[in-house]
C-alpha positions as CSV (number, residue, x, y, z in Angstrom):
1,X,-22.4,28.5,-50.0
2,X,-25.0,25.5,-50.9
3,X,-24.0,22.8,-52.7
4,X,-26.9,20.3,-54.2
5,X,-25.4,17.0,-55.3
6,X,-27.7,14.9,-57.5
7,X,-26.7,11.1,-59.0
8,X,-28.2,9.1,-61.0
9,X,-28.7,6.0,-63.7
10,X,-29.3,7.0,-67.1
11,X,-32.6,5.6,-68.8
12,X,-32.3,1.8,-69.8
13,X,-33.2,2.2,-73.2
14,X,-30.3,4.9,-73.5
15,X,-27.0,4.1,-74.4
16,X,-24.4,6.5,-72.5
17,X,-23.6,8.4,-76.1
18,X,-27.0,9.7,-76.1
19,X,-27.6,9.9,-72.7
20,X,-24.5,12.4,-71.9
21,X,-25.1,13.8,-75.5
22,X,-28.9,14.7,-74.3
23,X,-27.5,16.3,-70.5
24,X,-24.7,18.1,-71.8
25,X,-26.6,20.0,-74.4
26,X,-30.6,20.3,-74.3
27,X,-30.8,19.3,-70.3
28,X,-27.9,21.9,-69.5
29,X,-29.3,25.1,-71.1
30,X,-32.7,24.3,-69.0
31,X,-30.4,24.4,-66.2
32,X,-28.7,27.1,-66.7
33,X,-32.0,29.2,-66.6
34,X,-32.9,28.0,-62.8
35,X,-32.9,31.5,-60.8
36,X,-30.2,31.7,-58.0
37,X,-27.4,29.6,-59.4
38,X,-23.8,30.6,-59.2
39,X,-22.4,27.3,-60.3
40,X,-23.2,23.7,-62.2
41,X,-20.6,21.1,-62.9
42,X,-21.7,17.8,-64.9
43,X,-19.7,15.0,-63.9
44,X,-19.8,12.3,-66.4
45,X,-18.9,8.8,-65.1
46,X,-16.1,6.6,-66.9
47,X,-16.7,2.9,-66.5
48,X,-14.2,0.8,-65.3
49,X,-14.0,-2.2,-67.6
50,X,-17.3,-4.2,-68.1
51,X,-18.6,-3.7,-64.7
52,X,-21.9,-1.2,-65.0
53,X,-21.1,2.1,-63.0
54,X,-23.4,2.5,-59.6
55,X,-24.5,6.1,-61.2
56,X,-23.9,7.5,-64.7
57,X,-23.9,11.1,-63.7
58,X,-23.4,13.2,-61.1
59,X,-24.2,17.2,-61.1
60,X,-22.8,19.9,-59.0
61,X,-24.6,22.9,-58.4
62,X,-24.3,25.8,-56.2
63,X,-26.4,28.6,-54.4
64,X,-25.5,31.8,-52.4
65,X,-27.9,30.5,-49.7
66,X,-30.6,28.1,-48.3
67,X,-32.7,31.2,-49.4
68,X,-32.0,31.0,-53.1
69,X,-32.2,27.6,-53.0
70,X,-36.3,27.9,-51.7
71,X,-36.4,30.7,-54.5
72,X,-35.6,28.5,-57.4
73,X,-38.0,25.7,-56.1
74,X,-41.1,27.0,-57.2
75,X,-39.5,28.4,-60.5
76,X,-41.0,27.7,-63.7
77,X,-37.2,27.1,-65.0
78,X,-37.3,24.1,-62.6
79,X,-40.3,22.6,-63.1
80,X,-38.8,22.6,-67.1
81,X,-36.0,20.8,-65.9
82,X,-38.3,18.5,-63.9
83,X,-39.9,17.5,-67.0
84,X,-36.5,17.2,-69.1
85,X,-35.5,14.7,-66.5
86,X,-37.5,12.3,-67.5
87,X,-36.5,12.0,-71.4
88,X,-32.7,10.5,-70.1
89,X,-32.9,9.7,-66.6
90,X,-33.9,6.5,-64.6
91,X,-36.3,8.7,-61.9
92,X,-36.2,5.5,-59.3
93,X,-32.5,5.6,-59.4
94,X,-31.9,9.3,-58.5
95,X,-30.8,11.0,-55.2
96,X,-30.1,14.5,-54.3
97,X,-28.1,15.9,-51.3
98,X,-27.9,19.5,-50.1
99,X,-24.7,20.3,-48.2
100,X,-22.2,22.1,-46.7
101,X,-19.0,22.8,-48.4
102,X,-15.4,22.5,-47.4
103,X,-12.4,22.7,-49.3
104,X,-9.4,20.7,-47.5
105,X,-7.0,21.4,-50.3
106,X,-7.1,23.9,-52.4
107,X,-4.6,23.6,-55.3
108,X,-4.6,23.9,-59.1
109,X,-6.4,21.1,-61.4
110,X,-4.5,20.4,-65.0
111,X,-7.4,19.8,-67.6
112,X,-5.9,16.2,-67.6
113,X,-6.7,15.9,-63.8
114,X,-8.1,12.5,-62.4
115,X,-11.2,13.3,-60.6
116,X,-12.2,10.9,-57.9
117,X,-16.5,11.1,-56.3
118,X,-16.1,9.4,-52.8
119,X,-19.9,8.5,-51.5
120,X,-19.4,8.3,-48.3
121,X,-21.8,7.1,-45.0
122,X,-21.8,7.3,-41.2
123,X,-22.1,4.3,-38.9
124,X,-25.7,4.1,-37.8
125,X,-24.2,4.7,-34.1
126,X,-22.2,8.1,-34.7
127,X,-24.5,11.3,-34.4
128,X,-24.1,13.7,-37.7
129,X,-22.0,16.0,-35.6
130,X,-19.6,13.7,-34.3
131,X,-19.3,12.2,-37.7
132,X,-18.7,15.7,-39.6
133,X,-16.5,16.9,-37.0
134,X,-14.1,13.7,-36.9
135,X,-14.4,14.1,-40.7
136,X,-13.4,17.5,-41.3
137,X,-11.2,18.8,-38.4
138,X,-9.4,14.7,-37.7
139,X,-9.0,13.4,-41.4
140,X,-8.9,16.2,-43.5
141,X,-6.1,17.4,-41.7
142,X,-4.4,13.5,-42.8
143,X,-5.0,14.1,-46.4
144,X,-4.0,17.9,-46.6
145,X,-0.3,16.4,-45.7
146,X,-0.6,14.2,-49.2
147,X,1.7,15.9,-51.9
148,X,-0.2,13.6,-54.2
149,X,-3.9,15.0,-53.8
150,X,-3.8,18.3,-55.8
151,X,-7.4,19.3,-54.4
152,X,-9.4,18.1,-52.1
153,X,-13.4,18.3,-50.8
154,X,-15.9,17.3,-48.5
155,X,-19.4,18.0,-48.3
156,X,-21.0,17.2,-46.0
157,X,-25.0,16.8,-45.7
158,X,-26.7,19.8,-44.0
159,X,-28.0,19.5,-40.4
160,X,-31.8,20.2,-41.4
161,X,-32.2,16.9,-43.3
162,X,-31.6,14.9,-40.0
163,X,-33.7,17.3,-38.0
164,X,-36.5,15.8,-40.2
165,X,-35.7,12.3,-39.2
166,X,-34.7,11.3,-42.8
167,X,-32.0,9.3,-43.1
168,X,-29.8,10.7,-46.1
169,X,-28.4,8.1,-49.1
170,X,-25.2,9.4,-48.0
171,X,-23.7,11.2,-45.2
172,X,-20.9,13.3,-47.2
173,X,-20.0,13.7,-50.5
174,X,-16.2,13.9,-51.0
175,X,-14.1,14.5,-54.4
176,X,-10.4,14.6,-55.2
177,X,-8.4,15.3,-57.5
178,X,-4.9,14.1,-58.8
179,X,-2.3,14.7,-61.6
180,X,-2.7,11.4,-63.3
181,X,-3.6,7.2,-62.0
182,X,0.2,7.2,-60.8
183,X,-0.4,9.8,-58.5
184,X,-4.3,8.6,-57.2
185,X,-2.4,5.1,-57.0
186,X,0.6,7.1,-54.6
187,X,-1.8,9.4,-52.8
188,X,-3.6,6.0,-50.8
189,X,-0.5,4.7,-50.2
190,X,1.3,8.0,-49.1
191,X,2.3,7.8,-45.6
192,X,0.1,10.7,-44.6
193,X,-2.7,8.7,-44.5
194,X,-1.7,5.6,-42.4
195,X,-3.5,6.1,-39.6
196,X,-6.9,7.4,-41.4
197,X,-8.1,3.8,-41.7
198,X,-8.0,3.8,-38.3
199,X,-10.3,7.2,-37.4
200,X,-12.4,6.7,-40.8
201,X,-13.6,2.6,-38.8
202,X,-14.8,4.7,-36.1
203,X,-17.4,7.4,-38.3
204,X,-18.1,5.5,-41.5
205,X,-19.4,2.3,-42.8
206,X,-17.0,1.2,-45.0
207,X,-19.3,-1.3,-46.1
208,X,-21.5,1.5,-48.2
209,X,-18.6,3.9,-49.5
210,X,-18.8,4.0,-53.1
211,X,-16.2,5.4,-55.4
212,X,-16.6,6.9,-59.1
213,X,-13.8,8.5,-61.4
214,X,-15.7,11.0,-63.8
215,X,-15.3,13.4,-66.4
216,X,-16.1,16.7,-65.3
217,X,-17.5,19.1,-67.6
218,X,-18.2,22.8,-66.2
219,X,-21.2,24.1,-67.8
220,X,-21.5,27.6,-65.7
């Protein structure tokens, strides 16, 4: 399973009304017709007080394979939604990640769920494997212990983009979920996670994790 992660800014002369009134209804019907996809979540960020948000949306999609993916690229259906991007989206502000799935927990989300986009980055010194390995088989482990973290995912960037000698925006994509802010607020002070400080110093720089609640809104 593929997952393709795109973020972005919504056009300055937009206000967010228009912008999530324009992707949830003309831009989401354009993607809906891409060839190959088995999934597409719209993830619709909530501002926190005054402070502007470091990305107004975030989309979800999902493909059977790296082969489907190639498929839909040439598409005609894309190149519509290429177009479309530009009438509500800042293009220097967007980024797009293709990874590798995981689900750490796998629980039951209430449609009143608190859903929490963790951007997350390796030290420039830890190799992709190290840092994916730690990640998944050391820390996931830590939060799958939480009673407070209803489900729980990490994606993680997939090997080909280093093999290029890119450097990605972002080295895994992670997103939880919990019950209501009481129980986000309990979750990262639950005991099962004292020592993941610790291990996460040692793979990530803390110094570029970002943190988003959204709104989702599955469209397919």
């Amino acid at each position: 399973m593929i997952k393709q992660i795109s973020f972005f800014k919504r056009r300055p002369d937009l206000d967010v009304q228009a912008f999530q009134q324009h992707w949830r209804t003309q831009h989401a019907a354009l993607v809906g017709q891409i060839p190959g996809i088995i999934g597409y979540v719209q993830n619709h960020v909530e501002s926190i007080g005054s402070d502007e948000p470091l990305y107004d949306g975030i989309a979800e999609v999902w493909f059977e394979s790296m082969d489907e993916v190639r498929n839909s690229a040439g598409s005609s259906h894309l190149k519509s939604v290429r177009e479309d991007e530009t009438n509500f989206i800042d293009a220097d502000s967007m980024g797009t990640l293709l990874t590798d799935e995981h689900v750490v927990v796998d629980g039951q989300i209430p449609d009143a769920a608190i859903k929490l986009v963790i951007f997350v980055p390796k030290l420039a010194s830890v190799s992709p494997e190290i840092f994916q390995t730690t990640y998944l088989v050391q820390i996931g482990p830590m939060v799958k212990e939480n009673p407070h973290i209803l489900r729980y995912v990490q994606a993680h960037c997939r090997p080909g983009f280093y093999r290029s000698g890119r450097v990605p925006p972002y080295d895994a994509i992670s997103v939880l979920w919990f019950n209501d802010a009481a129980a986000q607020q309990e979750a990262f002070g639950h005991e099962s996670l004292k020592d993941a400080p610790a291990m996460e110093a040692t793979i990530m720089d803390h110094s570029g994790i970002k943190f988003l609640v959204v709104k989702e809104h599955q469209i397919l």
